[in-house]
C-alpha positions in Angstrom: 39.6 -23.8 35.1 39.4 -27.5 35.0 40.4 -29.8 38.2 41.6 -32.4 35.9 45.4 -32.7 36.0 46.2 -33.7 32.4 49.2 -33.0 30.4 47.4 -33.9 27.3 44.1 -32.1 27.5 43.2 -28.3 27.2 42.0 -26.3 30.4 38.6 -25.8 30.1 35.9 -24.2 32.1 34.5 -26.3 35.8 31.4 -25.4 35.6 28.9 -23.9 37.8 29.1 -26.5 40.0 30.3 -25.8 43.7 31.1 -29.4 44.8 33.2 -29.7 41.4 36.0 -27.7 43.9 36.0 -31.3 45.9 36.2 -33.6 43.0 38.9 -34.2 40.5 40.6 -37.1 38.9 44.0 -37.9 37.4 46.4 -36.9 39.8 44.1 -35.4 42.7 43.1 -39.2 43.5 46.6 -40.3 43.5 47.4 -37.3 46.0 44.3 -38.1 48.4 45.6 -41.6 48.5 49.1 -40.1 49.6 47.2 -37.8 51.9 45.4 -41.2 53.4 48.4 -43.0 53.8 49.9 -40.6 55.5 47.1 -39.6 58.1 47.1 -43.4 59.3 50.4 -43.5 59.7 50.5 -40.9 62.0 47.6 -41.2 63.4 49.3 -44.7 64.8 52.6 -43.2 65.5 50.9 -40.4 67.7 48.8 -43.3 69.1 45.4 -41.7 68.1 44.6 -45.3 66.8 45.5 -48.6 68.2 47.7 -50.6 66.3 44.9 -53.0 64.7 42.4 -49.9 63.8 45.8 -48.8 61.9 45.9 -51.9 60.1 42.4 -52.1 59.8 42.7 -48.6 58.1 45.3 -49.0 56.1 44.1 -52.5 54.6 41.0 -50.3 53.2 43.2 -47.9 51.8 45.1 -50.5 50.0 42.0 -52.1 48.5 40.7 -48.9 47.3 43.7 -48.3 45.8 43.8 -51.0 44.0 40.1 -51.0 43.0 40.7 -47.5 41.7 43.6 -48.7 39.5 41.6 -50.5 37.6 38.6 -48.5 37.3 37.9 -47.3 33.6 36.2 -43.8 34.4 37.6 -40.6 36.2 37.3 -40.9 40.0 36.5 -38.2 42.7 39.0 -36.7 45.1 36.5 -35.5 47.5 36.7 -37.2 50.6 33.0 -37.7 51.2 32.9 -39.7 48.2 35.7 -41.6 49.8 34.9 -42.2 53.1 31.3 -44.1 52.4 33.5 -46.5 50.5 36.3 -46.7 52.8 33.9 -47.8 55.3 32.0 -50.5 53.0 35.8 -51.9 53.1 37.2 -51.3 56.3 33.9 -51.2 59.1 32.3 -47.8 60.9 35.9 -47.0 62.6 37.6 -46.8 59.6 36.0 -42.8 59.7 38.7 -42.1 62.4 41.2 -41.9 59.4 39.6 -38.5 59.1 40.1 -37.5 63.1 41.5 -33.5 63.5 40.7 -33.5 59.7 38.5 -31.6 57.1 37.8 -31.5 53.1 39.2 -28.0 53.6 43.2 -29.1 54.8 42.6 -32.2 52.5 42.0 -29.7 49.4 44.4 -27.2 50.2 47.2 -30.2 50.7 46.4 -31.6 47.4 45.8 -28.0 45.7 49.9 -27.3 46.8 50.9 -31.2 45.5 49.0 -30.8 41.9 50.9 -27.3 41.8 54.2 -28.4 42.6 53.8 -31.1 40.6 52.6 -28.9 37.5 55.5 -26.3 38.0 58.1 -29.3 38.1 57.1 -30.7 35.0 57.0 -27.1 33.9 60.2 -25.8 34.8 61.8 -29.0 33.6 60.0 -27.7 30.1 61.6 -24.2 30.2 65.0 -25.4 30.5 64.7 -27.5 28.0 63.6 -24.4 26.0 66.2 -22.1 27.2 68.9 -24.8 26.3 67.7 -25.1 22.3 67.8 -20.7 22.5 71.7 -21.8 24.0 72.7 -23.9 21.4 71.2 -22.3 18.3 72.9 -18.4 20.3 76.2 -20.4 20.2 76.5 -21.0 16.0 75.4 -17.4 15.6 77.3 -15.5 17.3 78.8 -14.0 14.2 75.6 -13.6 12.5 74.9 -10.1 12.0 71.1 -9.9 12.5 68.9 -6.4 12.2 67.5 -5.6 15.1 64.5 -3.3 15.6 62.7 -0.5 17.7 59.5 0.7 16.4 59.4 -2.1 14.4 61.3 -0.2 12.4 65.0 -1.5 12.0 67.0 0.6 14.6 70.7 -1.3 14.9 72.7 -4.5 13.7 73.4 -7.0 16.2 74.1 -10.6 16.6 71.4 -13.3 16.3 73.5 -14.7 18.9 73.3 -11.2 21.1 69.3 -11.3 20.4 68.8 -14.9 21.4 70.7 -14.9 24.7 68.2 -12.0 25.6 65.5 -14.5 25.5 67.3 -16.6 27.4 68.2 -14.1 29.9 64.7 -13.1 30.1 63.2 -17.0 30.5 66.1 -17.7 33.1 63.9 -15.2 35.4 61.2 -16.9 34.9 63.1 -19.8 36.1 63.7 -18.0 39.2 60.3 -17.2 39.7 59.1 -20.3 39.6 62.2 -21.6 41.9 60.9 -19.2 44.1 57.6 -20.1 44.6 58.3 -23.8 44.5 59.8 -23.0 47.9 56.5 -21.0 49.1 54.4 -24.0 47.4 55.4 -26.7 49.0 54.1 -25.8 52.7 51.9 -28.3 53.9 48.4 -27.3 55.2 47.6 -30.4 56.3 46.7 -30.8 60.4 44.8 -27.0 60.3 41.1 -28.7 60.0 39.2 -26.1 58.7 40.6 -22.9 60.3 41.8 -23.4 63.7 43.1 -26.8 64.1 41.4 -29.5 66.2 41.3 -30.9 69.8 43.3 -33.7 68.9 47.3 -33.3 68.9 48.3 -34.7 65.2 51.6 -34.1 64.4 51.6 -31.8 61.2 55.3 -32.0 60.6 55.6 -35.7 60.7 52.2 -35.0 57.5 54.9 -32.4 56.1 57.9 -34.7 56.0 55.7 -38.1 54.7 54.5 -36.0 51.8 57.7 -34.2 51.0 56.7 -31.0 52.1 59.6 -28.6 53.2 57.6 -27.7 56.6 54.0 -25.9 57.4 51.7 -23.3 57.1 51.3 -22.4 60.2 49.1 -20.3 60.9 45.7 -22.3 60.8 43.2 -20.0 59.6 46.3 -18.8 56.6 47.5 -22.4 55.4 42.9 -22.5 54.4 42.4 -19.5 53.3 44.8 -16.7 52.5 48.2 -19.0 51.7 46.0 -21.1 48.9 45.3 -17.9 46.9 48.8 -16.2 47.3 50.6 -19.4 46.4 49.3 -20.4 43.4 49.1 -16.9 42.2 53.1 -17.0 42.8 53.3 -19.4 39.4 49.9 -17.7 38.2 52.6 -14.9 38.0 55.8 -16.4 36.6 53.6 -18.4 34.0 52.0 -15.1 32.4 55.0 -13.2 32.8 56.6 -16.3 30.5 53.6 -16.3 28.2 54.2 -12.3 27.5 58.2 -12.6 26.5 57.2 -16.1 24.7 54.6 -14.2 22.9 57.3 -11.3 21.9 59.7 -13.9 20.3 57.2 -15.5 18.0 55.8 -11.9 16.9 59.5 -11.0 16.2 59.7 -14.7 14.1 56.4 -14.0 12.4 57.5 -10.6 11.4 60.3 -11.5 8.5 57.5 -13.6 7.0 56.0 -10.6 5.3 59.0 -9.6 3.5 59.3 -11.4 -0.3 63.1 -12.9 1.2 62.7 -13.5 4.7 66.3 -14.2 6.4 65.0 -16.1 9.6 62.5 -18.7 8.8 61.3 -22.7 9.7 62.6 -25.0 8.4 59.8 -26.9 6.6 58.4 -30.1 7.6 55.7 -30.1 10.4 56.4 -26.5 12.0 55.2 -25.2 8.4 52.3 -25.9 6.4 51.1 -25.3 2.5 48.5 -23.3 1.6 45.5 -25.1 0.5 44.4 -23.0 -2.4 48.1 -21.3 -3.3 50.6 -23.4 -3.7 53.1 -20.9 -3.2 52.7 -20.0 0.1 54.6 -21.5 3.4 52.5 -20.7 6.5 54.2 -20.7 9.7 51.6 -22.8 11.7 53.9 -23.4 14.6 54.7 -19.8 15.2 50.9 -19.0 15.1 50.1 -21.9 17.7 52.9 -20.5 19.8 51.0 -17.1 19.4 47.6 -18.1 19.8 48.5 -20.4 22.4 50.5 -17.9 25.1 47.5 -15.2 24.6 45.6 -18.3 26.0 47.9 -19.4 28.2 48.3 -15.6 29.4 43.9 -15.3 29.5 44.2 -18.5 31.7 46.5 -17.0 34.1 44.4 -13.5 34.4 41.6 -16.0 35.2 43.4 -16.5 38.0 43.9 -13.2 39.4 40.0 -12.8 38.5 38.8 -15.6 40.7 40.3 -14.7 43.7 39.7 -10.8 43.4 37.2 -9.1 45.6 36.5 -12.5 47.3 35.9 -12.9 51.3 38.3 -15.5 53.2 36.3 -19.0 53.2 34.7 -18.7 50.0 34.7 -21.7 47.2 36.2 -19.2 44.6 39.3 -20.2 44.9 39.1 -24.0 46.4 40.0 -26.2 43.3 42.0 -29.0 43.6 44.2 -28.3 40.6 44.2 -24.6 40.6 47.0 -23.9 37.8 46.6 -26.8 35.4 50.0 -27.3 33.5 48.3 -28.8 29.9 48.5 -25.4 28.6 51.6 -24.1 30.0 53.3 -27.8 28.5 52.5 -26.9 25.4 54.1 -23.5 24.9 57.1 -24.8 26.2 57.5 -27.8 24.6 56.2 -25.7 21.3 58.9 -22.7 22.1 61.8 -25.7 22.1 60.9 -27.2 18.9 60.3 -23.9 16.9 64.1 -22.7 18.4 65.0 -26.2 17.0 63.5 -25.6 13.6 64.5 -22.0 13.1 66.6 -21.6 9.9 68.8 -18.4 9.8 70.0 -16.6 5.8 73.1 -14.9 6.8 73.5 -13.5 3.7 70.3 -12.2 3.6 70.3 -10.8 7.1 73.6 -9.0 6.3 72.4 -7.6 3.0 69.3 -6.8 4.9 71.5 -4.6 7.5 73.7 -2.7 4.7 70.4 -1.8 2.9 69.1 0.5 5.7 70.9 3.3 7.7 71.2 1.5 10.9 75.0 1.9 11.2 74.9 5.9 11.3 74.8 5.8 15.1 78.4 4.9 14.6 79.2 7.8 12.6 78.3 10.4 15.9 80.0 8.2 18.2 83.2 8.0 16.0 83.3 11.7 15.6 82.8 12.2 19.2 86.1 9.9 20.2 88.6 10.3 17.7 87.5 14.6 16.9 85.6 15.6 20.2 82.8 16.7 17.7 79.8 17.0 20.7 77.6 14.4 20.3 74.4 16.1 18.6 76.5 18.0 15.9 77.6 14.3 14.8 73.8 13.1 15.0 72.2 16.0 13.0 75.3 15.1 10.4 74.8 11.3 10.1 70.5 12.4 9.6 71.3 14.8 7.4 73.4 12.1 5.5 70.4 9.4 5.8 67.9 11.8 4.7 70.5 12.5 1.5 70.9 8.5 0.5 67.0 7.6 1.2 65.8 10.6 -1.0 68.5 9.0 -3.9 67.5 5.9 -2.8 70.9 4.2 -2.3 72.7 3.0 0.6 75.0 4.6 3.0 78.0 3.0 1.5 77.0 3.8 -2.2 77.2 7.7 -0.8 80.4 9.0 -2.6 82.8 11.0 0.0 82.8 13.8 -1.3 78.9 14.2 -0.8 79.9 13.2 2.8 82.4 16.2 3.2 80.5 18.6 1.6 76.6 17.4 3.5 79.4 17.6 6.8 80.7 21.4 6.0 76.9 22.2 5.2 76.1 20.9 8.7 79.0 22.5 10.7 80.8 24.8 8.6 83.9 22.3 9.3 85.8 20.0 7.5 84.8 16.3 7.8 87.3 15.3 10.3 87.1 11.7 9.4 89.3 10.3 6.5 87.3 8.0 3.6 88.9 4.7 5.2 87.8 5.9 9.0 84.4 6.5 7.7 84.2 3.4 6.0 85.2 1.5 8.5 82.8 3.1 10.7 79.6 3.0 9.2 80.1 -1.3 8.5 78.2 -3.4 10.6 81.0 -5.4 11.6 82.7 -2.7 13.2 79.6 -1.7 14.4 79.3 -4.8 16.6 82.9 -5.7 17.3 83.4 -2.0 18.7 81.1 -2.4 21.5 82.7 -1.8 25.0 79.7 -2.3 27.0 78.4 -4.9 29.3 75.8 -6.9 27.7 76.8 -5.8 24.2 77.2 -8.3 21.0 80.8 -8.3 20.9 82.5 -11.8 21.0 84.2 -11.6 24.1 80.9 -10.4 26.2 78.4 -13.1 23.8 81.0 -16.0 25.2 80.6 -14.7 28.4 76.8 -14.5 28.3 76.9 -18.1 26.7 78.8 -19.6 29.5 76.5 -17.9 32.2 73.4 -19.5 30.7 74.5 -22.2 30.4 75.7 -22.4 34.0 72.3 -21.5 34.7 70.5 -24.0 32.9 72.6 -26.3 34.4 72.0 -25.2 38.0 68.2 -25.3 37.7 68.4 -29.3 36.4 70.5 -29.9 39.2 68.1 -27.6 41.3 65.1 -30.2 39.8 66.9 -33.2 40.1 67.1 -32.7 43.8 63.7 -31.4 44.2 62.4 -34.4 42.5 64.6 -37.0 44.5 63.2 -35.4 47.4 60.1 -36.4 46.5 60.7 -39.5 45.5 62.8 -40.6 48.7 59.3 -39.3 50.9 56.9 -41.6 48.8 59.5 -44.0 49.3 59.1 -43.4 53.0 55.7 -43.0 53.1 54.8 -46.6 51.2 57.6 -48.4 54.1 55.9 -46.7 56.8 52.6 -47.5 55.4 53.2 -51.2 54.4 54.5 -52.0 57.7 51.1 -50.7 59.8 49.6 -53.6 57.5 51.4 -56.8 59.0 
């Protein structure tokens, strides 16, 4: 796993290296200078440094910042690699910016701001997602879809019924990741390396600068169990995500194999041409989206991996970004645009519902409420009846009556009590869907109602980021006022 917090790149593999754990560019610098900024400042306020050591300090911090900004290569996050140059800057007492500290704190706090970072930018990707599966569920939700079990086709529903089950599925993911956002963004900061330190810093006034929602507080935990635990949390969520994102592009890349697919992308740059048959269409995106969760998913048992079996204290798990986001990025922001491109035949989906048997659950249900014919009489009568059309080779509603009546007095020894236009009705797809009484089901009224809640949803997690981010935003805020004014 790479310490480089990148949206662009690809995770790849740290190393052997054990002081790689303390180094890291991109963002980890950025949060060590936070981390800085925020130690002086209350290391003034609690009047652990004088007033001119503070400015002294900070006035170091300033010029490294700056001398950073313009540097060309990727810089270390490790704090001995800072602090020689801190001092070259700011004299021999600018070390007492590290008083009641250690690297271990330092890395754990900027572990928790890389992650909360990630899952932010993450999140904000999976709503994004979940609101193209919205919007394309909402002009479907009277397209009659197969749907399968066994891969084999099992039931009609509504491509609008299918997609909100995705949804449904990604809003828990959602969730999860709310969730351990709020166990995430503890601050560790102040513990040292397991038991604190003889001088009295004030770890909440750390929390607050660096928008933390409060501590660890347990010193030995925030070091050494809390780091594992936590960014397993989104380790979790993320390969959970990676599973059911996986699921919907094998179901995609399924219709592909038939001559007539009825669900396809549109073509452009989700699809590609063959470069030998000129024919073919290949759905690149939808393999990417493949091959990339299995990755995505490897990356996150990696995870698990690292820190199983491993004493408390141990580098294993000390890396200053410990759940890169690159990968994660890119199945999301792949997921949204293959929902965006996906082009539905509703004709062909239809016809490809009335050429199977899929409707003949209806039959036993039917006879069940309007003859009280027990349930399994009614199924051995609507298999008998498949087994009769399949062996002719035509479809249910090709099969003339009277070969239903007689295959049902066969069955039973009873007269079919079911007129032709019942059983008509009954055994269309339409019906099929637009009967169901259930929770959940594909009917219009309870597909509305799934819509709206969705879409409430979605819109509760933006609002959930927006004030997430503005939180943090409003500390850095607080932190560069506080921080300026120790300089004058």
């Amino acid at each position: 796993m790479t310490n480089r917090h990148d949206s662009a790149s690809v995770p790849t593999s740290s190393g052997t290296d054990v002081n790689a754990a303390f180094r890291g560019g991109g963002r980890s610098v950025e949060f060590l200078d936070r981390i800085n900024k925020a130690s002086v400042v209350m290391l003034r306020e609690t009047a652990l440094v004088t007033p001119a050591l503070a400015a002294q300090i900070a006035r170091g911090i300033a010029t490294l910042i700056a001398e950073d900004g313009a540097a060309p290569v990727r810089l270390s996050a490790d704090y001995l690699d800072y602090e020689p140059r801190l001092i070259a800057v700011a004299g021999a007492e600018a070390s007492r910016l590290h008083t009641g500290r250690s690297r271990q704190d330092i890395a754990g706090t900027i572990a928790r701001m890389n992650l909360r970072d990630g899952l932010l930018r993450e999140l904000q990707a999976l709503v994004d997602a979940r609101t193209a599966l919205i919007a394309l569920a909402a002009q479907h939700v009277d397209t009659i879809i197969p749907a399968y079990t066994h891969g084999v086709q099992a039931q009609p529903t509504t491509f609008a019924h299918y997609l909100l089950a995705f949804a449904s599925a990604l809003t828990r993911q959602a969730e999860r990741m709310r969730e351990a956002y709020a166990r995430i963004n503890r601050s560790p900061l102040g513990a040292a390396a397991l038991a604190t330190s003889s001088f009295a810093l004030d770890r909440a006034r750390l929390a607050f600068l660096l928008g933390f929602d409060g501590l660890i507080e347990n010193a030995y935990d925030a070091n050494h169990l809390a780091p594992v635990d936590s960014w397993l949390d989104l380790a979790g969520a993320l390969a959970i995500a990676a599973v059911e994102i996986g699921q919907f592009a094998q179901d995609l890349h399924a219709q592909y194999a038939d001559p007539t697919p009825w669900i396809l992308l549109a073509s452009g740059k989700l699809t590609g041409t063959s470069s030998i048959m000129p024919q073919k269409r290949n759905p690149a995106a939808l393999e990417q989206l493949r091959a990339q969760c299995t990755l995505l998913l490897g990356d996150m048992q990696t995870a698990f991996l690292v820190a199983h079996n491993v004493r408390t204290g141990m580098f294993d798990y000390r890396t200053y970004d410990p759940i890169p986001c690159a990968r994660a990025l890119q199945v999301l922001v792949l997921l949204r645009q293959v929902i965006e491109g996906i082009v539905v035949d509703r004709a062909r989906a239809l016809a490809e519902v009335r050429a199977d048997y899929s409707t003949t659950t209806e039959i036993a249900d039917a006879l069940l409420q309007r003859a009280g014919v027990p349930f399994r009489q009614g199924h051995h009568f609507a298999s008998a009846l498949t087994d009769y059309g399949r062996t002719r080779r035509i479809t249910l509603d090709a099969i003339a009556f009277a070969e239903v009546r007689r295959i049902y007095q066969e069955q039973s020894g009873q007269a079919l009590p079911l007129a032709e236009a019942e059983f008509k009705e009954v055994i269309s797809a339409e019906y099929m869907i637009h009967a169901r009484r259930g929770v959940g089901g594909p009917q219009h009224a309870e597909v509305e109602r799934m819509l709206a809640d969705e879409s409430t949803r979605c819109d509760e997690d933006r609002a959930w980021l927006g004030l997430s981010c503005g939180k943090l935003a409003r500390a850095d805020e607080a932190l560069e006022q506080v921080f300026g004014a120790l300089m004058h």
